[in-house]
C-alpha positions as CSV (number, residue, x, y, z in Angstrom):
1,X,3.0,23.5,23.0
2,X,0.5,23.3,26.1
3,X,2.4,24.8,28.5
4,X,3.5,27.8,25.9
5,X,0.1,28.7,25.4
6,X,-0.6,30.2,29.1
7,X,3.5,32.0,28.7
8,X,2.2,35.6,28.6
9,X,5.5,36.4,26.5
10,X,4.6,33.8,23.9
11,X,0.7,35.2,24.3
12,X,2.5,39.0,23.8
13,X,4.4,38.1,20.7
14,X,1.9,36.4,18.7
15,X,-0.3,39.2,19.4
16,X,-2.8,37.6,21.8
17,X,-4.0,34.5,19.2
18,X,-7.6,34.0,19.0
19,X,-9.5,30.3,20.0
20,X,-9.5,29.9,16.0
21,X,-5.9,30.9,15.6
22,X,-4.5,28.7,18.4
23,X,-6.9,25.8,17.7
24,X,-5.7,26.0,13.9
25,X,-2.3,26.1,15.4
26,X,-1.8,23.3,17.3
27,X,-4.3,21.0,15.4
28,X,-2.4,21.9,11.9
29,X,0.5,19.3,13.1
30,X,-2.5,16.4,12.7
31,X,-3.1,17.3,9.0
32,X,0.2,16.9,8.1
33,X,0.4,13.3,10.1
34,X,-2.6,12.4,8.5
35,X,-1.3,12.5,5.2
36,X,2.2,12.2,5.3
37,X,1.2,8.8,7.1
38,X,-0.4,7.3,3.6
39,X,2.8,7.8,2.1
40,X,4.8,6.5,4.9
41,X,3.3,3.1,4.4
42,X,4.2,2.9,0.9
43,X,8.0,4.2,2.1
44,X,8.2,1.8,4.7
45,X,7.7,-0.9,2.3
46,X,10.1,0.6,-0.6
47,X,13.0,1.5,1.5
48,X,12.6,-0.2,4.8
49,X,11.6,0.6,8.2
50,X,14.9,1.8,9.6
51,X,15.3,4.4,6.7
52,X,11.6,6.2,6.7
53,X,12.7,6.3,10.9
54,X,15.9,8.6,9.6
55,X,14.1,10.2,7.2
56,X,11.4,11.2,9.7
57,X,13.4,12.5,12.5
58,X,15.4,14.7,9.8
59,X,12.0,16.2,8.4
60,X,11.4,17.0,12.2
61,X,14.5,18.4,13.0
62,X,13.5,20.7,10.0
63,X,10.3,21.7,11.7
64,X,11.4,22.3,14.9
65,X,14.1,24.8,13.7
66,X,11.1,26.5,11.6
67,X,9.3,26.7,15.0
68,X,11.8,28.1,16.9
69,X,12.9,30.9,14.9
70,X,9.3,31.7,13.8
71,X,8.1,35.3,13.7
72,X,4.1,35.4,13.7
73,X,1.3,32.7,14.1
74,X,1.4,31.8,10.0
75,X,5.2,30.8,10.5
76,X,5.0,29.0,13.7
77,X,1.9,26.7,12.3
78,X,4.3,26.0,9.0
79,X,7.0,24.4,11.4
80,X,4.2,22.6,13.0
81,X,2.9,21.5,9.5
82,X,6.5,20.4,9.1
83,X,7.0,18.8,12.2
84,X,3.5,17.2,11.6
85,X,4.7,15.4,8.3
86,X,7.4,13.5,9.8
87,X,5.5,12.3,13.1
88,X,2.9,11.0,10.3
89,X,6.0,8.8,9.3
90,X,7.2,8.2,12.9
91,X,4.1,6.8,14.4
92,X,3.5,5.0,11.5
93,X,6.6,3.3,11.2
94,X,8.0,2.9,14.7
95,X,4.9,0.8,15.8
96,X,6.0,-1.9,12.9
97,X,9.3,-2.0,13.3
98,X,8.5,-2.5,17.4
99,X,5.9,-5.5,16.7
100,X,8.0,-6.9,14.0
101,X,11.4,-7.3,16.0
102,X,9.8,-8.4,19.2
103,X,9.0,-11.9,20.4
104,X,5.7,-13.1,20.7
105,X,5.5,-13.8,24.3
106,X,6.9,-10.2,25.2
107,X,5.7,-8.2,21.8
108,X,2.9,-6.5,24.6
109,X,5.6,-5.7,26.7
110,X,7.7,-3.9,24.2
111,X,5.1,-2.0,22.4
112,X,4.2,-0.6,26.0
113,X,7.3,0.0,27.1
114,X,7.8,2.1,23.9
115,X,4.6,4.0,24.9
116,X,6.3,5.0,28.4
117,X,9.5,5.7,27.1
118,X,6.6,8.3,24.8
119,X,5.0,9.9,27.8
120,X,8.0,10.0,29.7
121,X,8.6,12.3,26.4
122,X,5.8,14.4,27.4
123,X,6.7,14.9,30.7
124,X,10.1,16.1,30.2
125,X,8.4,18.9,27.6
126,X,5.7,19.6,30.7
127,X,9.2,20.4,32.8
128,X,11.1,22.1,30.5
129,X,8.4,24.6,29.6
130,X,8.0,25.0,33.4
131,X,11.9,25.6,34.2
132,X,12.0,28.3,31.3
133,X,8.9,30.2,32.4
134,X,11.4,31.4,34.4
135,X,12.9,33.7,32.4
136,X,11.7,37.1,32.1
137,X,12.0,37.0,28.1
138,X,11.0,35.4,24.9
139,X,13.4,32.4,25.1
140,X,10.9,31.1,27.8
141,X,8.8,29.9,24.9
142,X,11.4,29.8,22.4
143,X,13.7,28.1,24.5
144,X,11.6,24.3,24.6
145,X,10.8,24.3,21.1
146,X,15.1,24.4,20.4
147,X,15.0,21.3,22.6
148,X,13.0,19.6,20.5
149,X,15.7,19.7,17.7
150,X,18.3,18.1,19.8
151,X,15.7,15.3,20.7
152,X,15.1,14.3,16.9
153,X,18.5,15.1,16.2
154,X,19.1,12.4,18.8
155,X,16.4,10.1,17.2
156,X,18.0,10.8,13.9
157,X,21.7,9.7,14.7
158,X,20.0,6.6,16.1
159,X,18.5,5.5,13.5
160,X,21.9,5.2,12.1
161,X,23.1,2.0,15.1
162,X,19.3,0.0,14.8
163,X,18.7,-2.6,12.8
164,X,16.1,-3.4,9.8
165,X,13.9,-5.7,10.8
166,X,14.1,-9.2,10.0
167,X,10.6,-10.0,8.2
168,X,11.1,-6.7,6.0
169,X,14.9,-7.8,5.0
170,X,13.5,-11.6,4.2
171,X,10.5,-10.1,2.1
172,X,12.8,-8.4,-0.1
173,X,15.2,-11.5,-0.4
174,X,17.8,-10.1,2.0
175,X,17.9,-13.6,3.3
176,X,21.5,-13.6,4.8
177,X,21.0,-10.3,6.7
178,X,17.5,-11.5,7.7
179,X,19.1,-14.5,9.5
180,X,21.4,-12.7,10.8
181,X,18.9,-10.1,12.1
182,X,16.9,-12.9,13.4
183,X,20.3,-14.4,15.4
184,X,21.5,-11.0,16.9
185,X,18.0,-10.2,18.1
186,X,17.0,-14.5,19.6
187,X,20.0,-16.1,19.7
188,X,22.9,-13.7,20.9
189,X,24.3,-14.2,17.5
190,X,24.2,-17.6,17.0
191,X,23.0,-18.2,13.4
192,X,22.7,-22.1,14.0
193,X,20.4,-21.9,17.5
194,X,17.2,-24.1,16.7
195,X,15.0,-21.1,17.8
196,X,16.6,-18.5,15.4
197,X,16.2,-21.2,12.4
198,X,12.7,-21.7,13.6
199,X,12.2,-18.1,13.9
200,X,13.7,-18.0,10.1
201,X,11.5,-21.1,8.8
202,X,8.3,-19.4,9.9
203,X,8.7,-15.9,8.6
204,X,10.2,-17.2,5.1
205,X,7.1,-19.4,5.0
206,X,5.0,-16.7,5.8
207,X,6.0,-14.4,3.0
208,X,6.0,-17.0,0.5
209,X,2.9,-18.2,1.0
210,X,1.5,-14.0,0.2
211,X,3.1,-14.8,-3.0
212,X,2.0,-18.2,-3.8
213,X,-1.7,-16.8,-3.2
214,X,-0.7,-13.5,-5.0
215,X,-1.3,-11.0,-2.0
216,X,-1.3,-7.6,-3.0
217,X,0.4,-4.8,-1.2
218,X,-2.3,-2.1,-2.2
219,X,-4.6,-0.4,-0.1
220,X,-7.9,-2.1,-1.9
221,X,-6.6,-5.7,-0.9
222,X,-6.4,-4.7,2.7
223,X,-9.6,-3.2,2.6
224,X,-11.2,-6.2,0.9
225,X,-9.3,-9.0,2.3
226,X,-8.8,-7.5,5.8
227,X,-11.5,-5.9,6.8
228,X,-12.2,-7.0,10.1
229,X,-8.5,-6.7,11.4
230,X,-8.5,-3.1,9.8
231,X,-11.4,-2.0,11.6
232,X,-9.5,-2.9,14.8
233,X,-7.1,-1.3,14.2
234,X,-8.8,1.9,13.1
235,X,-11.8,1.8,15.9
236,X,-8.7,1.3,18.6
237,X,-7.2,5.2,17.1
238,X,-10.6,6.2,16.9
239,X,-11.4,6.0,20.5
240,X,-8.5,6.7,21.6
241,X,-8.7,10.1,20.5
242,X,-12.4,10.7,20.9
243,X,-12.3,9.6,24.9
244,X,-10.8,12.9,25.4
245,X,-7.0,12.5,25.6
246,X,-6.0,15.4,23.8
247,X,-7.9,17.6,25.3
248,X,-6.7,17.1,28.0
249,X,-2.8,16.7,27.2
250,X,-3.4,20.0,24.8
251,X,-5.1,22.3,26.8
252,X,-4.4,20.8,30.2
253,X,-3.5,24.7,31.6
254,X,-5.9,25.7,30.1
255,X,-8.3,23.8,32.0
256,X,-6.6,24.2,35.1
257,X,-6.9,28.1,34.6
258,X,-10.4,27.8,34.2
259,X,-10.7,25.5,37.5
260,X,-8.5,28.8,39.5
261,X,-4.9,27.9,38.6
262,X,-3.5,30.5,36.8
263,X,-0.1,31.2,35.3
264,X,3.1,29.1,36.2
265,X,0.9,27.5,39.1
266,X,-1.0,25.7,35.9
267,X,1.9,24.2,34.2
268,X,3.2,22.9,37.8
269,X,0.0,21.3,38.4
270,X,0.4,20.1,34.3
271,X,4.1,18.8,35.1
272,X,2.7,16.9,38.4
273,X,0.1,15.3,36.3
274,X,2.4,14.2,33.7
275,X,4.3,12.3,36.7
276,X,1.4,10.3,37.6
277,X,1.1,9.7,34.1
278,X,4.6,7.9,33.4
279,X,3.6,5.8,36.3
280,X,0.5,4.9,35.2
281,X,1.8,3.4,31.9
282,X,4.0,0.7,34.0
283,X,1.4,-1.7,35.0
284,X,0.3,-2.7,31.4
285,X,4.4,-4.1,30.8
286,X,3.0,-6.9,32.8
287,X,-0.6,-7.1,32.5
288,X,-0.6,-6.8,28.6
289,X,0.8,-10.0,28.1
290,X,-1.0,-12.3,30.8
291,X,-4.5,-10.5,31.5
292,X,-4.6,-9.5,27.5
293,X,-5.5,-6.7,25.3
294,X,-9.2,-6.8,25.6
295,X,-9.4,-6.5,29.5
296,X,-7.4,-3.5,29.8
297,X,-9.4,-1.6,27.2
298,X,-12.4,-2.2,28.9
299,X,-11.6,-1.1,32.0
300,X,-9.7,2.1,30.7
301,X,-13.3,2.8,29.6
302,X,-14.7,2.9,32.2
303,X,-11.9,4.3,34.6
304,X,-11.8,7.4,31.9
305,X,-15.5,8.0,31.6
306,X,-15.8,8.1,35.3
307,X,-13.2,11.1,35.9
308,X,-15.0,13.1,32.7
309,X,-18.4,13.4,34.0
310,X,-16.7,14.3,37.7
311,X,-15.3,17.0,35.6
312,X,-18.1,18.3,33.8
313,X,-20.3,18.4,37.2
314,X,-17.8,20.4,39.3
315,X,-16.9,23.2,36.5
316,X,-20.7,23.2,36.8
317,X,-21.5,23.6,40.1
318,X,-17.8,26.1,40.3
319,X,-17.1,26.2,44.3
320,X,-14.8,26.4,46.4
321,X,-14.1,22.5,45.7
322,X,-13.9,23.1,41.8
323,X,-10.1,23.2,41.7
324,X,-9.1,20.3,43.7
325,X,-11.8,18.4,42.2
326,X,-10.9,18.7,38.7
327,X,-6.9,18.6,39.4
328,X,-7.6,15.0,40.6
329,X,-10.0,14.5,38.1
330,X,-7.9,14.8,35.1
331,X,-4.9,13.0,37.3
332,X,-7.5,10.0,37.5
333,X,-8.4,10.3,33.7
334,X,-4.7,10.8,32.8
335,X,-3.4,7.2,34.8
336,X,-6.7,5.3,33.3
337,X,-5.4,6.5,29.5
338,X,-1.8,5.9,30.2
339,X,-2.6,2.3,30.9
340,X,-5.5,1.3,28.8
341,X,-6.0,3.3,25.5
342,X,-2.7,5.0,25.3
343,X,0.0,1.9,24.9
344,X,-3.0,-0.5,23.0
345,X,-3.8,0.9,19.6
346,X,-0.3,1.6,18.8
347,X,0.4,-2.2,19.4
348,X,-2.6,-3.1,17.1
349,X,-0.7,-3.1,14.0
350,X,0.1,-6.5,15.6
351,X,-3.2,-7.7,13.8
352,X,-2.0,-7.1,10.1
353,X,0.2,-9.9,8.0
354,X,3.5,-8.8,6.9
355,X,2.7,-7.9,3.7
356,X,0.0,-5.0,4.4
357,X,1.6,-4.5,8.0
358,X,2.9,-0.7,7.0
359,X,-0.5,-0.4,4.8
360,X,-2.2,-1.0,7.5
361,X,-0.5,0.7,9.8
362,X,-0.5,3.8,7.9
363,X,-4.2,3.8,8.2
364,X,-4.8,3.5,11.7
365,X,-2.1,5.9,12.3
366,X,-4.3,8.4,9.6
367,X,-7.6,7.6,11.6
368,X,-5.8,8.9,15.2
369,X,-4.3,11.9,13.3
370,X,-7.6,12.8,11.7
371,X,-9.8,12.5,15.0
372,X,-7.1,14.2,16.6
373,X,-7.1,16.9,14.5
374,X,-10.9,17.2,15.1
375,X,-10.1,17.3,18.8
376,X,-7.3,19.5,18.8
377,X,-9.2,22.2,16.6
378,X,-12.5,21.8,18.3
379,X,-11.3,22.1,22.1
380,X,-10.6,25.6,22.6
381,X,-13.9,26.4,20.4
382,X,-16.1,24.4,22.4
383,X,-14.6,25.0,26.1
384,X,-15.1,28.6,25.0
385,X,-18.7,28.2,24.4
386,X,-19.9,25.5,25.8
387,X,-18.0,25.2,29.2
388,X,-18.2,22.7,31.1
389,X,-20.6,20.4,28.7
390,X,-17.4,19.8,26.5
391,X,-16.3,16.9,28.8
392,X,-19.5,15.0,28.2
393,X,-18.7,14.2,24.2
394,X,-15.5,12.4,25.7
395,X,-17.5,10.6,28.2
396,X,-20.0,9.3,25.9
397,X,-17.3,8.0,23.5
398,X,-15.9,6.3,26.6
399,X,-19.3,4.3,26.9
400,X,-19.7,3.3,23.0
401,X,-15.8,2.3,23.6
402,X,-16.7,0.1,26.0
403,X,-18.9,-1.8,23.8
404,X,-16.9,-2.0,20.8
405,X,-14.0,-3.7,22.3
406,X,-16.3,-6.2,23.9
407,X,-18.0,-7.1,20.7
408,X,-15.7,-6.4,17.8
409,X,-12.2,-6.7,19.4
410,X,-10.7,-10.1,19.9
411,X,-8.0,-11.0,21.9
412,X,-4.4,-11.7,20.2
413,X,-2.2,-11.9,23.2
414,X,0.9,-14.8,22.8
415,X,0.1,-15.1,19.2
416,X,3.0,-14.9,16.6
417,X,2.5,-12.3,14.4
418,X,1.6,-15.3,11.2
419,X,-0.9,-16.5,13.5
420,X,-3.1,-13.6,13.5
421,X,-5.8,-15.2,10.8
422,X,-6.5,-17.5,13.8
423,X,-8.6,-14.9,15.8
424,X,-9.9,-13.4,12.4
425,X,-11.9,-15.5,9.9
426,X,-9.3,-14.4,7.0
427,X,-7.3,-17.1,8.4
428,X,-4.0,-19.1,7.6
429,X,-3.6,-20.4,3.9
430,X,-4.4,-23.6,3.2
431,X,-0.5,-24.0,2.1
432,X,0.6,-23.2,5.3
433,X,3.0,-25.9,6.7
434,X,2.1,-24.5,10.4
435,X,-1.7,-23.5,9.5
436,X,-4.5,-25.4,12.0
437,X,-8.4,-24.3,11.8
438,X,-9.6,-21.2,13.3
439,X,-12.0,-22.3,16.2
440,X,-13.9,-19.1,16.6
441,X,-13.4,-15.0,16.2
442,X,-11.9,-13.9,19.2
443,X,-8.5,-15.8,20.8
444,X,-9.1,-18.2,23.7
445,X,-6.8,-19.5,25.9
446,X,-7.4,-22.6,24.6
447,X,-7.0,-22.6,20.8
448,X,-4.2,-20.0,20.9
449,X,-2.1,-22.4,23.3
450,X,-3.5,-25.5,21.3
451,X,-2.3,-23.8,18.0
452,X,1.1,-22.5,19.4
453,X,1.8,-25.9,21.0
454,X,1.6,-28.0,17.6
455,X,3.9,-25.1,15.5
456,X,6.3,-25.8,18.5
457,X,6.3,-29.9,18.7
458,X,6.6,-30.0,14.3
459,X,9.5,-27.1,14.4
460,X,10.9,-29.4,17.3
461,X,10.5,-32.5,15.3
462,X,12.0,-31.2,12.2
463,X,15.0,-29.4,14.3
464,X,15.7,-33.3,15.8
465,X,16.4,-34.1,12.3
466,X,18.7,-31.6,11.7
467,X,21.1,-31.8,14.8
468,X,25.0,-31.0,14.3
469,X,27.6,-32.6,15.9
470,X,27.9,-28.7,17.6
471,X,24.6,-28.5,18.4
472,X,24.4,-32.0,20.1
473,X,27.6,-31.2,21.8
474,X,25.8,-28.1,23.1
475,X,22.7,-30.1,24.3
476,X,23.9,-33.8,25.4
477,X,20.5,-34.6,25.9
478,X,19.4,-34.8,22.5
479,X,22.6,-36.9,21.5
480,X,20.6,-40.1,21.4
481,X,17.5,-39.0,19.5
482,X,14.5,-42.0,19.7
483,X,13.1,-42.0,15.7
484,X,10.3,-44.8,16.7
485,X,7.3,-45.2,14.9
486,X,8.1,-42.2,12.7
487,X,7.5,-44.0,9.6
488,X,4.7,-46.0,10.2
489,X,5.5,-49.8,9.4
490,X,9.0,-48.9,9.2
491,X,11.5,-51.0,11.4
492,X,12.9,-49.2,14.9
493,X,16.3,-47.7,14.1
494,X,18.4,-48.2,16.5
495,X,20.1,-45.0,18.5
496,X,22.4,-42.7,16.9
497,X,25.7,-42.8,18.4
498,X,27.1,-39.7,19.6
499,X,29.0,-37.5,17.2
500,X,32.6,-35.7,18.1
501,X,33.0,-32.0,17.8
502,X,34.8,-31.5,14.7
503,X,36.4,-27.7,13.8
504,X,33.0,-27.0,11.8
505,X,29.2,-27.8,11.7
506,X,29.7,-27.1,7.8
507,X,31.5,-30.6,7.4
508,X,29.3,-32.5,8.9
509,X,26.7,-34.9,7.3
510,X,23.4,-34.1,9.4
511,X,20.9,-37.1,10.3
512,X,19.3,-36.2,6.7
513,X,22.0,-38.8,5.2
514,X,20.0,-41.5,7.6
515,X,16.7,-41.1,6.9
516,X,16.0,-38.9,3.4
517,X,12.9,-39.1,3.2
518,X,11.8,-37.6,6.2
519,X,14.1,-34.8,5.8
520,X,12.8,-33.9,2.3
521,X,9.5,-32.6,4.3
522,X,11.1,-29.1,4.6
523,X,10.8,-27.3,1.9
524,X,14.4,-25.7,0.9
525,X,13.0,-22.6,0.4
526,X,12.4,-21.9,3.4
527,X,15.8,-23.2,5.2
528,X,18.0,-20.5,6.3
529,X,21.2,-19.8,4.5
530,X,24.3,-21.9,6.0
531,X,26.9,-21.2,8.4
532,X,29.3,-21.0,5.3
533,X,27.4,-18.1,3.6
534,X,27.1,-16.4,6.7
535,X,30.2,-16.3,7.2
536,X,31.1,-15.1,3.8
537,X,28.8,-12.2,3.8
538,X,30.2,-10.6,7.2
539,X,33.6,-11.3,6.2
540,X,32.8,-9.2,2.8
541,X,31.2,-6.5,5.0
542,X,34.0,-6.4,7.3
543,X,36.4,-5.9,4.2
């Protein structure tokens, strides 16, 4: 929409719309995200993640064909209310299902990657409204918002070829498809690799232990029992929005106008920033999982504040300078966003356990929707009257954001998403067969590696116990497995001799036959289904 609101055929048809009337327009899509994103957390739970994804790209397809064919302001802002409801599902949802089928290691990478694949979204809409400015009639406005039908009808059909994700299918006792989920997605498939099985154990374990200590899914146990990790969450959208993004991304011709581009010349210079933007969300696929969370928020801070009093001082001073000035200005700001406080709060649903994830989600995702409606609707009003001052309310948020990451937010880089209570002092159950103390609020290298390293030596020493004669075959180097001083004051067993491959790992008595009592430390409830009722269940899918 942006670009569409300097088209002098879309400003002609609508009949000139005042500051109210386009403010009210465009910020109309955030009211109906910030409620329709309550209910998508309560969706998400009932019916999975991949379905509220279908449903929300069908509700959009909906608006965007109200928008397109709209005949006065009233109409156009219902297909935005429309198209409003379903992104309240969409960026709740999507940001769960992302942190909830990614690995721990990479889960930065992928939520950031996700946000580029976004702006890259945003630039392509910056280009298309530029190529149809081009035409000397009303499908140079109408013309984009069509596009935007085929784009969630793509996003639609897709969510037909996804998968659910694994911890959602295993909290609803879709055990079989969960470790089959789990195998496609860490093990190319193969539902008897040690790390899908220890992927399996510690997900399982997870959700029973929210039942054994009766965790609610409501809204008033995450409020009561999560309270820290919400007001991460929630601070993270917060900021995000009030540091200025949007009115930038909104009304981004519209500030260029008022810096001396006018017309098409604004949406170019739009359409340029938005290039420097896709690049600018690249560096954080790296730096999110090594340098952290907390470092790039900080400096996206300051790198944003920076650009917004630069800004503010040349639209005041309005010389010859002004519109170079503020063109790289707002490039600057752009870059610091797309790497900092664009790709971060989305990947902050990271901090809730599995059973409020899409709870918590839902109200993070509210708090950006409702600050961004504040933004979108106050912009035009206050550019109109207060000029250049507008840019220092963003500037002054990036300051308080500077300080709230560095004493609220903790670090949760390379933590598994059942290890979150060890940065927040709502920490792992005492039931917990991986659970070690919490050392401190706020991750360290230290205690996260220290914590990580012990789930990974007792998953390794219960997977020694559990070898098949396939999976010795596969790794010769655990075929002579040295049980010493296991059991203490037990005698030293001597090796185990190597097992043949046989036609099946179902017929074969694993080292649990040796030593029971050992083995019967695993709880069965949280062992994977076997290779035998795998089998079973695709073979009844297939017929």
């Amino acid at each position: 929409m942006s670009s569409l609101l300097t088209n002098e055929y879309f400003k002609d048809y609508y009949h000139n719309p005042t500051p109210v009337e386009v403010g009210t327009m465009i910020a109309i899509l955030e009211i109906g995200a910030l409620f329709s994103s309550f209910i998508a957390g309560r969706v998400g739970d009932i019916v999975g993640r991949r379905r509220t994804i279908r449903y929300g790209s069908f509700i959009f397809v909906v608006g965007g064909l109200v928008q397109a064919t709209s005949v006065n302001i009233v109409n156009l802002s219902l297909g935005r209310l429309i198209a409003g409801i379903a992104i309240g599902f969409l960026t709740t949802i999507i940001p769960c299902y992302q942190s909830e089928i990614s690995p721990p290691d990479d889960r930065g990478f992928y939520a950031c990657l996700e946000f580029t694949g976004n702006i890259i979204g945003y630039a392509s809409s910056i280009w298309v409204d530029y190529g149809f400015s081009f035409l000397d009639n009303d499908f140079s406005w109408r013309s984009p918002l069509y596009v935007q039908v085929v784009i969630g009808s793509m996003l639609f059909i897709g969510s037909f070829l996804i998968v659910e994700t694994p911890r959602w299918l295993l909290d609803h006792n879709h055990d079989i498809e969960g470790m089959i989920v789990i195998s496609d997605l860490y093990a190319d498939g193969d539902v008897e690799d040690d790390d899908a099985i220890a992927e399996y154990r510690n997900i399982k374990e997870s959700v029973l232990i929210a039942r054994v200590e009766g965790g609610e899914r409501s809204y008033q146990y995450l409020f009561t029992k999560y309270t820290k990790r919400l007001s991460v969450a929630c601070f993270s959208q917060m900021f995000a929005q009030m540091n200025g993004i949007n009115m930038v991304s909104y009304y981004a011709p519209m500030i260029f106008e008022s810096a001396g581009w006018v017309g098409r010349q604004a949406i170019l210079m739009t359409g340029i920033n938005s290039i420097i933007y896709i690049f600018s969300t690249i560096p954080p696929w790296y730096l999110v999982d090594s340098w952290g969370r907390k470092p790039l928020l900080l400096s996206g801070s300051v790198l944003m504040g920076v650009p917004l009093l630069t800004i503010a001082c040349s639209l005041f001073l309005n010389n010859t300078y002004t519109p170079g000035v503020v063109v790289g200005s707002v490039i600057v700001f752009n870059a610091a966003f797309g790497y900092s406080w664009g790709p971060i709060p989305w990947l902050m649903s990271e901090v809730f356990p599995n059973s409020v994830r899409s709870k918590g989600a839902a109200m993070s995702t509210a708090t950006n929707w409702l600050f961004n409606f504040i933004v979108g609707e106050m912009t035009p009003i206050l550019l109109d009257t207060i000029t250049w001052r507008t840019y220092l309310i963003p500037a002054t948020s990036c300051v308080l954001s500077f300080f709230a990451v560095g004493f609220l937010f903790p670090e949760t880089k390379g933590l598994a998403l059942e290890d979150m209570g060890s940065v927040f002092d709502d920490n792992s159950s005492i039931f917990s067969y991986h659970s070690t103390p919490s050392t401190g609020y706020g991750a360290t290298e230290s205690n996260s590696n220290a914590r990580r390293a012990s789930v990974i030596s007792s998953e390794n020493y219960q997977d020694s116990l559990h070898q098949t004669a396939a999976s010795l075959a596969r790794n010769p180097s655990s075929m002579r497995p040295d049980y010493d001083g296991i059991i203490t004051g037990a005698a030293t067993l001597s090796p185990v001799p190597p097992l043949k491959p046989i036609k099946s790992d179902a017929s074969v008595h694993s080292v649990d036959a040796i030593i029971p009592s050992i083995s019967s430390n695993i709880p069965q409830e949280i062992e994977p289904p076997t290779f035998d009722e795998v089998f079973k269940y695709k073979l009844n899918e297939m017929e």
